[in-house]
C-alpha positions as CSV (number, residue, x, y, z in Angstrom):
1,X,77.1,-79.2,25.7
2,X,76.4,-82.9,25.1
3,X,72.9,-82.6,26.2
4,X,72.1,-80.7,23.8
5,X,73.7,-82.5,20.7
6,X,71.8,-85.5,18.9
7,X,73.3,-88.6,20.4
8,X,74.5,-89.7,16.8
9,X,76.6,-86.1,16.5
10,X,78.3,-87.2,19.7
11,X,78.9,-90.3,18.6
12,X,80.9,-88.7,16.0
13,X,82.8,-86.4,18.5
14,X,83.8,-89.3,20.6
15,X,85.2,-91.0,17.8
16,X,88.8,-91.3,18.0
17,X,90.5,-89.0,15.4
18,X,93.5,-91.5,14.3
19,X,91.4,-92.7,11.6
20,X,92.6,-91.6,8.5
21,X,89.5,-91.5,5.9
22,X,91.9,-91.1,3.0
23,X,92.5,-94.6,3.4
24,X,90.2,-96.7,1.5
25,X,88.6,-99.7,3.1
26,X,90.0,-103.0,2.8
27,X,87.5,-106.1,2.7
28,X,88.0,-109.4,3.0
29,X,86.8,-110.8,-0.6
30,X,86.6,-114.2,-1.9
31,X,88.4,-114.5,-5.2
32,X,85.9,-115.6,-8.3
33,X,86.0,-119.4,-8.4
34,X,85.5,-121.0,-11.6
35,X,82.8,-123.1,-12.2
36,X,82.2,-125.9,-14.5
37,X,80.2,-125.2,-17.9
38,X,77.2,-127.0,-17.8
39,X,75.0,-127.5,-21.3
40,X,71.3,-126.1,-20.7
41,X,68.8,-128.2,-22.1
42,X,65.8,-127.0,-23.4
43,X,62.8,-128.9,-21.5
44,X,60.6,-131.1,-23.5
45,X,57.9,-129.8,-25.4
46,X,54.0,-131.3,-24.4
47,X,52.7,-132.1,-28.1
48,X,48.8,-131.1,-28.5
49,X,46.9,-133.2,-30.5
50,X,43.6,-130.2,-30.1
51,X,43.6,-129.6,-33.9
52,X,45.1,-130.0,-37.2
53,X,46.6,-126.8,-38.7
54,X,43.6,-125.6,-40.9
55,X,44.8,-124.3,-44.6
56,X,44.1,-121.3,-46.2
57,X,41.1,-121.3,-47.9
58,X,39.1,-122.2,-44.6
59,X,40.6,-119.6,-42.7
60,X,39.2,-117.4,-45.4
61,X,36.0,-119.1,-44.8
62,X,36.3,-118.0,-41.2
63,X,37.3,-114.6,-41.2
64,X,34.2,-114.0,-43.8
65,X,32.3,-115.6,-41.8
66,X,33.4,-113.1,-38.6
67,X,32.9,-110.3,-41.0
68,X,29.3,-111.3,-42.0
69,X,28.2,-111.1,-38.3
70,X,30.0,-108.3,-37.4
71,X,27.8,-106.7,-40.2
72,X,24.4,-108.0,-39.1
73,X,25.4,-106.6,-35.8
74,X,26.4,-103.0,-36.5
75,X,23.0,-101.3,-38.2
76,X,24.5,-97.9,-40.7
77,X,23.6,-94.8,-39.1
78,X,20.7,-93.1,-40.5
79,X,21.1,-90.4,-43.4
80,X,18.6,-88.4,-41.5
81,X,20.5,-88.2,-38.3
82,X,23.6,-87.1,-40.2
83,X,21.1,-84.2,-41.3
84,X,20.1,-83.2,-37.9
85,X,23.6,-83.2,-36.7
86,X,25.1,-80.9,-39.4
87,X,21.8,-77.5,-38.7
88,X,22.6,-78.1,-34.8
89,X,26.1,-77.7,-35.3
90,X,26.0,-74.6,-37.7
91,X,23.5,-73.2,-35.3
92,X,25.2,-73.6,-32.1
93,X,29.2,-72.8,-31.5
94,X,30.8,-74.6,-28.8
95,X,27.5,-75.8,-27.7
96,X,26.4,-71.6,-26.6
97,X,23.4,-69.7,-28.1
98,X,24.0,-66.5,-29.8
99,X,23.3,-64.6,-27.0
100,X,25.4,-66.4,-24.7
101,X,28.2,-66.1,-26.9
102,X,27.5,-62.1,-27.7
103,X,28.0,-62.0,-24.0
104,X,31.5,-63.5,-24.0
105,X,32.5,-61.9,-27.0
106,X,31.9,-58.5,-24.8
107,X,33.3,-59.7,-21.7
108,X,36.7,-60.1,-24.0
109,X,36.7,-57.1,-25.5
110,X,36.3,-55.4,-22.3
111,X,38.8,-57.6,-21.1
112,X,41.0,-56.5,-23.9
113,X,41.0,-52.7,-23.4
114,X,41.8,-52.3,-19.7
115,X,44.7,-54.8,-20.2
116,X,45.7,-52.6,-22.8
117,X,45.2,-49.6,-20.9
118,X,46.9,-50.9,-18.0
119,X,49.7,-51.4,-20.3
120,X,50.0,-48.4,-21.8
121,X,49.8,-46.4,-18.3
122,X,52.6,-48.7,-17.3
123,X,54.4,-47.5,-20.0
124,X,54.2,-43.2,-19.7
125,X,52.2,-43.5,-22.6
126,X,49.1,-42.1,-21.1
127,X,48.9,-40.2,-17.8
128,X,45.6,-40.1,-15.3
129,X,44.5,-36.8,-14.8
130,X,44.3,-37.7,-11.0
């Protein structure tokens, strides 16, 4: 019978049974010592010299300056593209042709009905005639 038990299972058998688990364990633990409050010091600062603190109107200067270039950079779009963009998307939906969407639109009708009629066989409502 040991054989075929998992060696940790009969480990467990072997064990002897005067252990009470009810019994909570009892460990050996160090009572808190207290410990004397030291003051944390902050450390020292490194002091930059890299630049004075600039004031308010050159900072303006700056960010006009950022805003300048960031114009030159970025060209406005075209009016004519914005033309071209509005007849392709009136013309095309979802980026179909008509005929490719005539062809979905059928597909889910069809779809549609034999659900339906599925449905309303499942029901009693209409009975096969075979």
């Amino acid at each position: 019978m040991s054989s075929e038990m998992p060696d940790w299972l009969a480990g467990l058998v072997s064990a002897p049974e005067d252990e009470d688990e009810d019994q909570p364990l009892i460990a050996a633990v160090a009572p808190p010592q207290a410990r004397a409050v030291q003051p944390q010091v902050a450390a020292p600062q490194p002091q930059t010299t890299a630049r004075p603190t600039a004031s308010v109107f050159e900072e303006e200067d700056l960010m006009a300056g950022l805003r300048s270039q960031v114009a030159e950079e970025e060209p406005a779009p075209a009016p004519s593209t914005r033309r071209k963009r509005s007849r392709s998307r009136s013309r095309y939906v979802f980026g179909l042709l008509p005929q490719q969407i005539f062809f979905l639109s059928v597909l889910m009708f069809l779809d549609v009905a034999v659900i339906g009629l599925l449905f309303l066989v499942m029901l009693g409502r209409i009975v096969l005639p075979f």
